[in-house]
N, C-alpha and C positions, 0 to 999 in steps of 0.2 A: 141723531147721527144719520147720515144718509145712509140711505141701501146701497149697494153693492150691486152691481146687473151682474146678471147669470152668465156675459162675457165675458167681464172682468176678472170673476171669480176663477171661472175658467183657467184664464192665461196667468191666473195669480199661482194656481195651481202645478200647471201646465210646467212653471218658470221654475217651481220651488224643486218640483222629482227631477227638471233637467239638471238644476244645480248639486242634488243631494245624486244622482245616477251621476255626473264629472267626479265628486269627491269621492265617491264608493271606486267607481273605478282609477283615481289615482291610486287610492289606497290600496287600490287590488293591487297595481302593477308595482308599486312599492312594496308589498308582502311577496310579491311573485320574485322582485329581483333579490330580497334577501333572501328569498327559500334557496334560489337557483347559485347564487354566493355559497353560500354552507351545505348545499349538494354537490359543489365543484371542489370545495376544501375538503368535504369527506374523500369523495375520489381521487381527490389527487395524496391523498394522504393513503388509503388506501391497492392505490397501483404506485405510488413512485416509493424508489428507494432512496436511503438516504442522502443519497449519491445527488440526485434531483434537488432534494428539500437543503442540502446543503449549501450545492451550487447556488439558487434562489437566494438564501442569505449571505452568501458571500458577493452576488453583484449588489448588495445596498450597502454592504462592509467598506468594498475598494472604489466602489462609483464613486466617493470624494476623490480618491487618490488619482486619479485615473483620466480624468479631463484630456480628449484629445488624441485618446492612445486606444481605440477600437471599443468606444465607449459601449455601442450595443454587444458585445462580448465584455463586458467586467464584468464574470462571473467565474468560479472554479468549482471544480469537483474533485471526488477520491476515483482513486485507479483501487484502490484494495478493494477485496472480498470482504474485508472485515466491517462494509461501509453499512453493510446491509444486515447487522449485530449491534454495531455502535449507537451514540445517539447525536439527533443533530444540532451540530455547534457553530457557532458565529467565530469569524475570524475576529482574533485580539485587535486593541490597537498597536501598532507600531509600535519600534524602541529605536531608538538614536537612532538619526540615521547617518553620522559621520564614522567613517571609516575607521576603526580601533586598529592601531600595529601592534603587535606583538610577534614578533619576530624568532620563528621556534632558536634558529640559530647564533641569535646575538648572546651574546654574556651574562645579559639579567634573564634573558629567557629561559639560558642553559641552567642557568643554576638555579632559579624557582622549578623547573621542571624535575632536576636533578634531587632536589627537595623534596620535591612532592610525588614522586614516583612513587614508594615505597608504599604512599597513604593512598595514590589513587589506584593500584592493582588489588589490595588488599578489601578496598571500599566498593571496588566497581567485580568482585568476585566473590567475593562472601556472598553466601545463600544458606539457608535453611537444607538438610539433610535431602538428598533428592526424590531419594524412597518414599519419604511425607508426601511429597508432592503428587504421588503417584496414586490412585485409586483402586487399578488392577492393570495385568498384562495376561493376555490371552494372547497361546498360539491354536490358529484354525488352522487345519484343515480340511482339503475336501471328501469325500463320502470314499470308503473303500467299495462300497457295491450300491448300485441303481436303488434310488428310494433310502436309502440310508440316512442319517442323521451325520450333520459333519461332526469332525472331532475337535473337540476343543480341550486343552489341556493348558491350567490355570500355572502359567511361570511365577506367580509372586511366592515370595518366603510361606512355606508351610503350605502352599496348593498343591505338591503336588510335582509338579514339574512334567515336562516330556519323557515320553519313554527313549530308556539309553540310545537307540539306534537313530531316533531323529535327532539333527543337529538344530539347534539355535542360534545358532552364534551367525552373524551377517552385519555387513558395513555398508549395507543401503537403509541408511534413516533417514526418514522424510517427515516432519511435522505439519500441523495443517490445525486452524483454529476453529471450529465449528462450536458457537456457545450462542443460548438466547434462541433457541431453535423457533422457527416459523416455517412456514408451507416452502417460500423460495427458497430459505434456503436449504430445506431438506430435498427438494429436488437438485439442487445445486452438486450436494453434497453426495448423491448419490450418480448423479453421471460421470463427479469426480470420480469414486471407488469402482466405477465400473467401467470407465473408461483407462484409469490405471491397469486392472486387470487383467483386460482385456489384451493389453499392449505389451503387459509386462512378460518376462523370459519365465518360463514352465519352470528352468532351472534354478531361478532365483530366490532368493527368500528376503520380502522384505519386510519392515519395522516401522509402522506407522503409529509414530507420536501425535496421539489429538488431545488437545487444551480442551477441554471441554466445562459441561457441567452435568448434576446426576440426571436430571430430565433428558437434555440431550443426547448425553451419555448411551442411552438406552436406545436411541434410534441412529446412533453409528454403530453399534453391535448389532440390530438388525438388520442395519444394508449390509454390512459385509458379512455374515453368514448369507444373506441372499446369494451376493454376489461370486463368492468362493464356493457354492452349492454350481451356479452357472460355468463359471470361466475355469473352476477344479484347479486353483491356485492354492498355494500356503503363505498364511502372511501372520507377523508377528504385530499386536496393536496393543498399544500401552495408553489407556484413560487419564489425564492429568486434572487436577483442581484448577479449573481455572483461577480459579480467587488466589488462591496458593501462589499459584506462579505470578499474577499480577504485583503480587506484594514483593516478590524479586526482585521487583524491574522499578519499585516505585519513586528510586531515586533518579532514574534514568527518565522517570516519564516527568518526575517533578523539575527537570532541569530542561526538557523538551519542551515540553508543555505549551510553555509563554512566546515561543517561535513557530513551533509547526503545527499548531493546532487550533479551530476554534474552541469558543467558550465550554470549557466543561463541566460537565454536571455529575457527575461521578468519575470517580479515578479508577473504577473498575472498567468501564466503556474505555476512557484514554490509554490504560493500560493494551489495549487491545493494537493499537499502532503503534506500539513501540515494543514491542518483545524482542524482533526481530536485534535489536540493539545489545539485551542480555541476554539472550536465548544460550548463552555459555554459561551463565549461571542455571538455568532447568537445565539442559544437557549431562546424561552422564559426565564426571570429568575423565571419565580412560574414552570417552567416543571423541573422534580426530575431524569428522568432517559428517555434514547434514547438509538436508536440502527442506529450507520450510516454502511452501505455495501455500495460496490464497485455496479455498475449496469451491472456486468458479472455475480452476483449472479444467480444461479438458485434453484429454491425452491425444495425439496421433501418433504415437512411436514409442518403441522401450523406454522406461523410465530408466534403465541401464546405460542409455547412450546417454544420459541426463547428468550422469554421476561421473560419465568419462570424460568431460571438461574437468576436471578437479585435477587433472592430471595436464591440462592448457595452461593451468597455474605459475605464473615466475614464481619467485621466493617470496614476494611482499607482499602477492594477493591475499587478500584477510578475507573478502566478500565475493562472488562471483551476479551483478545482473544486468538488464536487459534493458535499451534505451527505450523512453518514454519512446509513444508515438503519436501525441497530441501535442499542440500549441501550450500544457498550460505553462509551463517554464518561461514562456515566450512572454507572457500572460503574468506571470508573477515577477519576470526580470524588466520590466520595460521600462524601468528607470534608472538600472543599470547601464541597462543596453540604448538610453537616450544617451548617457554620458559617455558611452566607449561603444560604439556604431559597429567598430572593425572585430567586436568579441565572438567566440564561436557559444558560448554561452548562451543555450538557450535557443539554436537553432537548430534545422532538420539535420537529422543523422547523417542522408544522402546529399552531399551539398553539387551544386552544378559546377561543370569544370571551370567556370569564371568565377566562379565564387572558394574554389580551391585554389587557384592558384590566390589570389587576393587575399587568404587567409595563408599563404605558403609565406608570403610577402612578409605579412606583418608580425608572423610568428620569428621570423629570420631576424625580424627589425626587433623583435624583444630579445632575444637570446643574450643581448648586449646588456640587460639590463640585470639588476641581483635580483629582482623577482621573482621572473618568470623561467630563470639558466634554472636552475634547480635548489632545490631547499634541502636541508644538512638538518636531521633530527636522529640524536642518539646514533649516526655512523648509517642511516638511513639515506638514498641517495634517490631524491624522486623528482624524474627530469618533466617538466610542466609540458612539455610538446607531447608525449604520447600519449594524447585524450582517449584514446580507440583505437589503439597498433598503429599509430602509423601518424607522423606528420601531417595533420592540413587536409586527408585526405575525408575525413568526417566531421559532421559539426558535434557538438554537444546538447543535444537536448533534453535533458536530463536521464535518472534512471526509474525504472520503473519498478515498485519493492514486490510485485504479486507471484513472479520468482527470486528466489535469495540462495544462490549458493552459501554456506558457511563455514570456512576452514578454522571449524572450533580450539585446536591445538593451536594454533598459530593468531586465534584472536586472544583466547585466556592469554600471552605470553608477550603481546604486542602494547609495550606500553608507550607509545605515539598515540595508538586508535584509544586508549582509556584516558588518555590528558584529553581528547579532544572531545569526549564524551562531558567535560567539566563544561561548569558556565559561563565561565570566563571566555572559552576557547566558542563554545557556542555563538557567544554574543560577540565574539570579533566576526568571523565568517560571517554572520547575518548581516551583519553592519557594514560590512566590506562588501557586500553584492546588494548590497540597502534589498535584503530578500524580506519577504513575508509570507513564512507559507502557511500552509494548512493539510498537508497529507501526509502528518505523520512520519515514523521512519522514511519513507519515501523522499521527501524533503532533506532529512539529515543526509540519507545517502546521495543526493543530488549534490549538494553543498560539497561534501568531504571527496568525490569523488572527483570532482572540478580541482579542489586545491590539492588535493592530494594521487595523483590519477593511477600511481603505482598499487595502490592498497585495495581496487576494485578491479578486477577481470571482467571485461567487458563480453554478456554473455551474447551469443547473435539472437534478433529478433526474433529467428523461426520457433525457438522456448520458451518463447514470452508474446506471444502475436495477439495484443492487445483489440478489442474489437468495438472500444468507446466511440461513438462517434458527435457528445455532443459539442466539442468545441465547431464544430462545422456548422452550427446552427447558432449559435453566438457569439459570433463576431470573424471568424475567424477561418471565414467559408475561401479566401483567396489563397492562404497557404495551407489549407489542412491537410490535402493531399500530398503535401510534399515531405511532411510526421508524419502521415497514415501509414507510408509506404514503407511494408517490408521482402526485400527479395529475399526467394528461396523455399523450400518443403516445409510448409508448417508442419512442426513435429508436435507443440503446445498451445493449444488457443485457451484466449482469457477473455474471459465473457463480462470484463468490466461495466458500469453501468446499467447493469441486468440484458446487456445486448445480446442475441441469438447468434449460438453457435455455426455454424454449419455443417449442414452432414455430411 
């Protein structure tokens, strides 16, 4: 065999470390980009809410659908408080999308409805004893002398009760869901309770219903003995079983479900967007009117001037809330709104005065038609032009569920709002706006609110001054300002999307 020269061997060498130092360091850089992948998915799993992680799977859900119609925006999010509890879900597929009639006023409608009245108040009101539901009810209050302990005096059966001289009895109920407790949203939860108290009247007494669970339980009795030791308020709070009340609702969430929601993975999480729907079944039945919020609320005014819209009420307002103020309606209707151009459906609340009179136009042009003149259910008269007070003078962009007026006396006894609470009636409206949502109640009240406009009191923006700003970063940067915008004194900010308050 020949030798080898000591140059050779050399460059033999020389060739072999440069090829083995290229493969080491590909392999580095290939180790480095999956470290830095699974150090990105931790953080973003660890700073977004689900609000983020949902939106994310819902632009790879509608991106088929969606070809053409502000493709880098096919994504959606929740406006709830509740987003940041829940878990996250992929939007369903589609159901039919041709248009279902059912006509409440025609002959077969009156008399399957006249039928089935009896079976759907009975069905959509029945609940479990409401006391069961309840874990305790504590009235606080504040300290009679400096350094004291506040008082607290246990209202359930056998605690005990309040001494003769203090009253309890009050008709400002407000419920609020805090379950599944974590860091946010115990800070959430706390600038809620402190920013209520803060705002609310010295002379008032109020009754703060929280859905909860036992662990979190325990750190809303903290804030608010903090809170009422500071602001030297009295407030009545009454602990509910989450799981309890879930189980209320879970014919209402099982008939939601497959429309307004992604994929769920417990019906405890689902249950959590849709109370808002039987919250007359948890409600005392002698209680006539509540107000449930999201617990991202933050106060800037009496919660008393909150309770005195109930009284803005016609006769057929069932709900009182508050117009989206994001594109995503715009976003979930766009193939609606390819087919019918001229609809208010889904557009900015403030419309420009060429775009009012153009919708004065067409609205005038339907009045001729049996559609749109008004619809006749059970001696019900609900004229299609008043979307928002007033003819033409606003658009429709949907509502927004993170304030809920509820005129509980007048929902338990409206049996319109409980037929349309069935599936049948679900799945005509979804089909008829070829809709797809995903935000829970929010979605139902958007839908019912549209065909039905008498049944929801349209609350003004400044109770509801939403402060999400991601559709303006996904597609939808040309009109966003035009949904963002709310005139007048914000009295309520909502910190959707986990976005910051302002002080």
């Amino acid at each position: 065999m020949a030798e080898m020269s000591p140059g050779a061997g050399e460059k033999l060498i020389s060739g072999a470390s440069r090829k083995l130092g290229l493969g080491h360091l590909k392999m580095a850089k290939f180790m480095f980009l999956i470290i830095s992948a699974i150090v990105c998915v931790i953080i973003f799993y660890a700073n977004t809410s689900v609000i983020g992680r949902r939106s994310l799977f819902a632009l790879f859900m509608t991106k088929e659908d969606h070809n053409g119609d502000h493709g880098a925006g096919a994504a959606a999010y929740s406006n709830n408080a509740d987003e940041d509890i829940g878990e996250s879900r992929m939007i369903k597929a589609g159901h039919d999308e041709e248009e279902t009639t059912l006509p409440l006023n025609e002959e077969d409608g009156e008399g399957e409805q006249q039928q089935n009245d009896d079976w759907i108040m009975s069905s959509t009101t029945s609940r479990r004893p409401r006391k069961s539901l309840i874990m305790k009810t504590i009235l606080l209050r504040p300290p009679t002398v400096r350094n004291a302990s506040v008082q607290i005096y246990n209202l359930a059966p056998g605690g005990g009760g309040a001494p003769e001289h203090i009253s309890t009895a009050t008709d400002y109920n407000i419920f609020v869901i805090y379950t599944k407790e974590n860091y946010q949203l115990h800070v959430k939860f706390e600038l809620f309770a402190k920013s209520l108290l803060k705002f609310a009247n010295s002379g008032m007494l109020l009754h703060l219903h929280v859905l909860t669970d036992e662990t979190s339980g325990h750190s809303v009795e903290q804030i608010l003995e903090s809170e009422i030791r500071r602001y030297r308020r009295s407030i009545i709070y009454s602990l509910y079983s989450m799981h309890l009340c879930a189980e209320q609702v879970m014919d209402i969430v099982n008939t939601m479900t497959p429309y307004f929601s992604s994929t769920p993975k417990s019906y405890y999480s689902d249950a959590l967007f849709f109370l808002s729907l039987g919250l007359h079944r948890i409600a005392d039945e002698n209680m006539e009117r509540a107000i449930l919020l999201d617990c991202d609320i933050v106060f800037r005014a009496d919660v008393r001037l909150l309770f005195n819209e109930f009284e803005k009420f016609a006769p057929d307002h069932l709900f009182g809330l508050a117009p989206e103020l994001t594109p995503v309606y715009r976003h979930i209707l766009y193939r609606y709104r390819a087919n019918y151009p001229q609809t208010d459906f889904g557009s900015p609340f403030y419309l420009p005065p060429s775009q009012q009179q153009q919708q004065q136009q067409q609205m005038a042009a339907n009045m001729v038609s049996e559609e749109s003149s008004l619809v006749l259910h059970n001696g019900h008269k609900l004229h299609k032009l008043d979307r928002f007070h007033g003819p033409a003078k606003h658009g429709y962009p949907g509502l927004n569920s993170g304030v809920v007026l509820l005129h509980l006396q007048r929902i338990r006894k409206s049996s319109l709002y409980h037929h349309q609470l069935q599936d049948g009636q679900v799945r005509r409206l979804t089909s008829k706006y070829m809709f797809k949502g995903h935000l829970g109640d929010q979605d139902f009240f958007t839908l019912l609110g549209y065909e039905f406009p008498n049944l929801i009191y349209r609350l003004d923006c400044v109770w509801n001054r939403q402060l999400c700003t991601w559709w303006k970063d996904h597609g939808y940067s040309d009109v966003f300002d035009k949904y963002f915008t709310c005139k007048g004194r914000i009295k309520m900010y909502h910190g959707n999307c986990n976005a910051r308050v302002p002080e």
